[in-house]
N, C-alpha and C positions, 0 to 999 in steps of 0.2 A: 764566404759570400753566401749571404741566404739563397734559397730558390725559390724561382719565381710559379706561384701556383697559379695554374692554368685551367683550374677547375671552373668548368661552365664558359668559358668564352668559346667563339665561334669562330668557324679557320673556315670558311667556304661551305661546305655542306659538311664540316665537320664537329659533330660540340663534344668538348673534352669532358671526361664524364670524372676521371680519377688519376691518378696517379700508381705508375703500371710497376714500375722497378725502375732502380738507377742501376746501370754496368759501370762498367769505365770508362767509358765514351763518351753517355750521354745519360738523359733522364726519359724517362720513356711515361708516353699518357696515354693510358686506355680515351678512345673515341668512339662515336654515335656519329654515324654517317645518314642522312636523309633517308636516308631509303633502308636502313634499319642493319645494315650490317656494321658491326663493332671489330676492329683493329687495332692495336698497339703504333704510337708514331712516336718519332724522337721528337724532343721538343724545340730541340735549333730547325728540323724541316718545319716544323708547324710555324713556328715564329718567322721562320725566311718564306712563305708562302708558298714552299715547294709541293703540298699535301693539302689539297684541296677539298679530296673525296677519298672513298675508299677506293675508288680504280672505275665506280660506275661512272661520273663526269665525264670521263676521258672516252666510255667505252660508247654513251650515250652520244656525247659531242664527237665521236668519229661517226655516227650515223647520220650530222645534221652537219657537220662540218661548220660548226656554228658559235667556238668555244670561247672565240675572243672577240666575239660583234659585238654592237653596242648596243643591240638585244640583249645578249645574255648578260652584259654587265649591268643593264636596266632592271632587267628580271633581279641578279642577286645582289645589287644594292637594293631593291624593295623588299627583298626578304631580309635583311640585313637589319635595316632600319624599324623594322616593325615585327622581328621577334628575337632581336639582340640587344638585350638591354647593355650590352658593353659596346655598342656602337651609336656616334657622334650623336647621331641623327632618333635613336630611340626615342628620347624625352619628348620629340614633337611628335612621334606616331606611333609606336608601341604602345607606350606609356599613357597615352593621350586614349585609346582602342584604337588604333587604327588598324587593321587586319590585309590579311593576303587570303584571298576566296581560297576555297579546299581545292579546287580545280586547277590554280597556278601553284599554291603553294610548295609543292615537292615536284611540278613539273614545265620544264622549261619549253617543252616540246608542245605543251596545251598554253602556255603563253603566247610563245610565236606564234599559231594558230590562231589566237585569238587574235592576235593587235597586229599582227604581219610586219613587215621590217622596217624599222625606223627612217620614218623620211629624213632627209639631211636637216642639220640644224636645228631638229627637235628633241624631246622629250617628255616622258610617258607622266601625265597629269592627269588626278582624278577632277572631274567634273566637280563633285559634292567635294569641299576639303575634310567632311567627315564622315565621312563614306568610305567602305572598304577598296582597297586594290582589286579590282572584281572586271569582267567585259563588261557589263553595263553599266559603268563609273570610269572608265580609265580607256583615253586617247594619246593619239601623238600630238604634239602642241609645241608651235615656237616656242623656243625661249621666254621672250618680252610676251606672249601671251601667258604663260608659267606663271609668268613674275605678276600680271596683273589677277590670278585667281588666287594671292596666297593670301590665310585669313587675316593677316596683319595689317592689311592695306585698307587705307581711308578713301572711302567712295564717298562722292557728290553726286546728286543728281540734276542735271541740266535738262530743258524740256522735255522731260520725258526718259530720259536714257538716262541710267548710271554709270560712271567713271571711277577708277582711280585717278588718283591726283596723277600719276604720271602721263594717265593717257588723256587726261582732258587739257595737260601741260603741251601732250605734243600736238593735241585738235588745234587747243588756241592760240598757241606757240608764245608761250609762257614759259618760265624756268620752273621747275614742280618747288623748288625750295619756297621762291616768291609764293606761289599759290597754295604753298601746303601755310605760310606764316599769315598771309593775308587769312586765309577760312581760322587759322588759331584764335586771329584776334578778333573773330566774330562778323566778319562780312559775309555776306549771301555770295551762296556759288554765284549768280549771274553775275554781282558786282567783282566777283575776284577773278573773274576773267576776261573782263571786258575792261576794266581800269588802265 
């Protein structure tokens, strides 16, 4: 069975740099921990998500008591996404530039300070969608607020205000399908909402 190389992907604040030794046990990968200290890990702990950090995460998140909020998962899905190019979500913001300011990027503890703990039912949205992860770009934000600032979405403008189709769907209590087909086939917002 071949094995699987693990060079350059990213384990939490881990990035596998080489390929350390195999014993009889296991396969071992030199790693690059955020915060610049290098360790040897096996590579079933890396793959089972046992090996996060080098020991600072844990020694850090005992100070803040803070390890598994839905802060710190916000924080390290935004780093994930925008400097992991082996994760899902890279194509639309790494890859795109989308950046993590020098201020949050390696610390978790200048995030939470910045953005303070996640109201219920929200999530951390930049203002500009091409604009960096930064404090003056990035708030708490419902959901369905999330959903209507992403760049993909087709805005109308009605007197004056602009919409996504879904939020001018639930003003005028319309289906967004109808209204997204009626504006295709070239009617005027006013007429595709009022019909």
């Amino acid at each position: 069975m071949q094995m699987m190389d693990l060079t350059g992907q990213r384990f939490g604040k881990l990035v596998v740099i080489a390929r350390e030794r195999r014993d009889d046990r296991a396969t071992w990968w030199l790693c690059q921990c955020d915060c610049g200290k290098r360790n040897a890990v096996r590579a079933y702990v890396l793959r089972g998500g046992d090996a996060r950090s080098c020991g600072c995460a844990r020694r850090n998140h005992l100070k803040h008591g803070l390890s598994d909020s839905p802060e710190a998962f916000a924080w390290s899905s935004m780093r994930q996404r925008c400097t992991n190019p082996k994760d899902p979500g890279y194509k639309n913001y790494g890859a795109r530039g989308i950046t993590v300011c020098d201020r949050w990027l390696n610390s978790f503890e200048a995030f939470y300070a910045d953005m303070g703990p996640r109201p219920p039912g929200c999530s951390i949205d930049r203002t500009n969608n091409d604009g960096p992860y930064s404090p003056e770009n990035c708030r708490w934000v419902p959901r369905v607020a999330q959903a209507n600032n992403k760049r993909r979405n087709r805005r109308l403008t009605l007197g004056g205000r602009t919409y996504t189709v879904a939020e001018a769907a639930r003003k005028f209590a319309i289906r967004p399908s109808t209204l997204k087909r009626r504006l295709d086939l070239g009617w005027t917002p006013e007429r595709a909402v009022s019909s």
